[in-house]
Structures are given as structure tokens and as C-alpha cells.
C-alpha positions in Angstrom: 0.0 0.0 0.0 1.1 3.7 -0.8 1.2 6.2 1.6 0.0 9.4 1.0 1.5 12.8 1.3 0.1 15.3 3.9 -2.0 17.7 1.6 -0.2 20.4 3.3 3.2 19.6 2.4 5.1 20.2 -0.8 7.9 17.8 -2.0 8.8 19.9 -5.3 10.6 22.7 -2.7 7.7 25.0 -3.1 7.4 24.9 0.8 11.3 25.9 1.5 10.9 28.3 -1.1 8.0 30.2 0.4 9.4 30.2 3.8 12.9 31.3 2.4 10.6 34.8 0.8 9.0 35.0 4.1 12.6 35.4 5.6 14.2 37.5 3.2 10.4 39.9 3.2 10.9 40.4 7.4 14.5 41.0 6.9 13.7 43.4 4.7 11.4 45.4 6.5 13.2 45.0 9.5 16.3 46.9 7.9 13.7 49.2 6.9 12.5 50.0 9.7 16.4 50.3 11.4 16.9 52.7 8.8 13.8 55.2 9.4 14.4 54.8 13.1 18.2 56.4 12.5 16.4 59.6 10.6 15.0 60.2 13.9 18.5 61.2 15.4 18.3 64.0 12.3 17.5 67.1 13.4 14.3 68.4 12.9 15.8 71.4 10.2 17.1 68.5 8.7 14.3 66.4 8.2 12.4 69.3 7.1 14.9 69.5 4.2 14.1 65.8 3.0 10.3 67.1 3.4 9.4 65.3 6.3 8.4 65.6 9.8 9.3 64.0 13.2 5.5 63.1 13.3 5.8 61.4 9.7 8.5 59.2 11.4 6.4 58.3 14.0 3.5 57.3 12.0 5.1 55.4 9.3 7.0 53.7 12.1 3.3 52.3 13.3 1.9 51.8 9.6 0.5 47.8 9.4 4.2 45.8 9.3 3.8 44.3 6.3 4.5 48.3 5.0 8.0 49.5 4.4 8.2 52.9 6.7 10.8 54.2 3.9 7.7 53.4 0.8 5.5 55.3 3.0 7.4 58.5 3.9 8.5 58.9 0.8 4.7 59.0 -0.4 3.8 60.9 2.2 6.8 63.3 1.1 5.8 63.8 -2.5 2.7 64.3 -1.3 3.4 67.4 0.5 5.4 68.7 -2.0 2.4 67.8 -4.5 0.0 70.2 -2.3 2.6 73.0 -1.8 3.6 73.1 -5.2 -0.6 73.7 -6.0 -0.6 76.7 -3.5 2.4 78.4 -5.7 0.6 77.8 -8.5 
């Protein structure tokens, strides 16, 4: 008689392969996240320059973790820029 393979497990390496992208995804994010925590030792004329805030640090820093903080101050960024550059206008 032939045993059969759990339905949840994955001989062809499809398993290893999704658990090696989880990895290299949190690692990712992780650095991420290292590097917009070090902008918050920038001071605040600084980050002001760059076209962000000390809040925007804050609240990318607590975006859902799947996010990467950098992605989302550098939207939040251009869109400031976006709304100044409308005043000007």
C-alpha cells in the first residue's frame, strides 16, 4: 500500500521556497524599519529638508508591518510637496 502525502506539504521545494521569501520579506522590513528609526536622530531642520516631519517618522513607524516605513514617507513626502507646489501655482 502507498502512503499518501500530507495535503499540506510540498515535496517539489515550493514549501522551503515560500518560507525562504518570508525570511528575506521580514528581513527586509526589519532593515527598513532600522533605517527610518536612524532619521530620527536627524534634526528636525534636517528632516524638514528631506520634506518630512518627526510626526511622519512616527506614523510610518506604526503603519501595518507588512508596509515598508521608507515606501510610505516617501509618499507621504511627494505628497506634500504635491500640495505646496498647487498653492504656488
Amino acid at each position: 500500500m502507498k502512503a499518501q502525502a500530507h495535503p499540506g506539504f510540498s515535496s517539489s521545494g515550493a514549501t522551503v521556497a515560500g518560507i525562504g521569501s518570508f525570511f528575506r520579506r521580514a528581513l527586509r522590513n526589519w532593515n527598513d524599519r532600522r533605517t527610518v528609526t536612524a532619521l530620527s536622530d536627524l534634526d528636525d531642520h534636517l528632516l524638514a529638508d528631506i520634506g518630512l516631519t518627526r510626526s511622519d517618522l512616527d506614523w510610518a513607524l506604526h503603519q501595518h508591518s507588512s508596509a515598508l516605513p521608507s515606501e510610505e514617507l516617501t509618499r507621504r513626502a511627494l505628497e506634500r510637496r504635491e500640495r505646496r507646489n498647487r498653492r504656488v501655482i
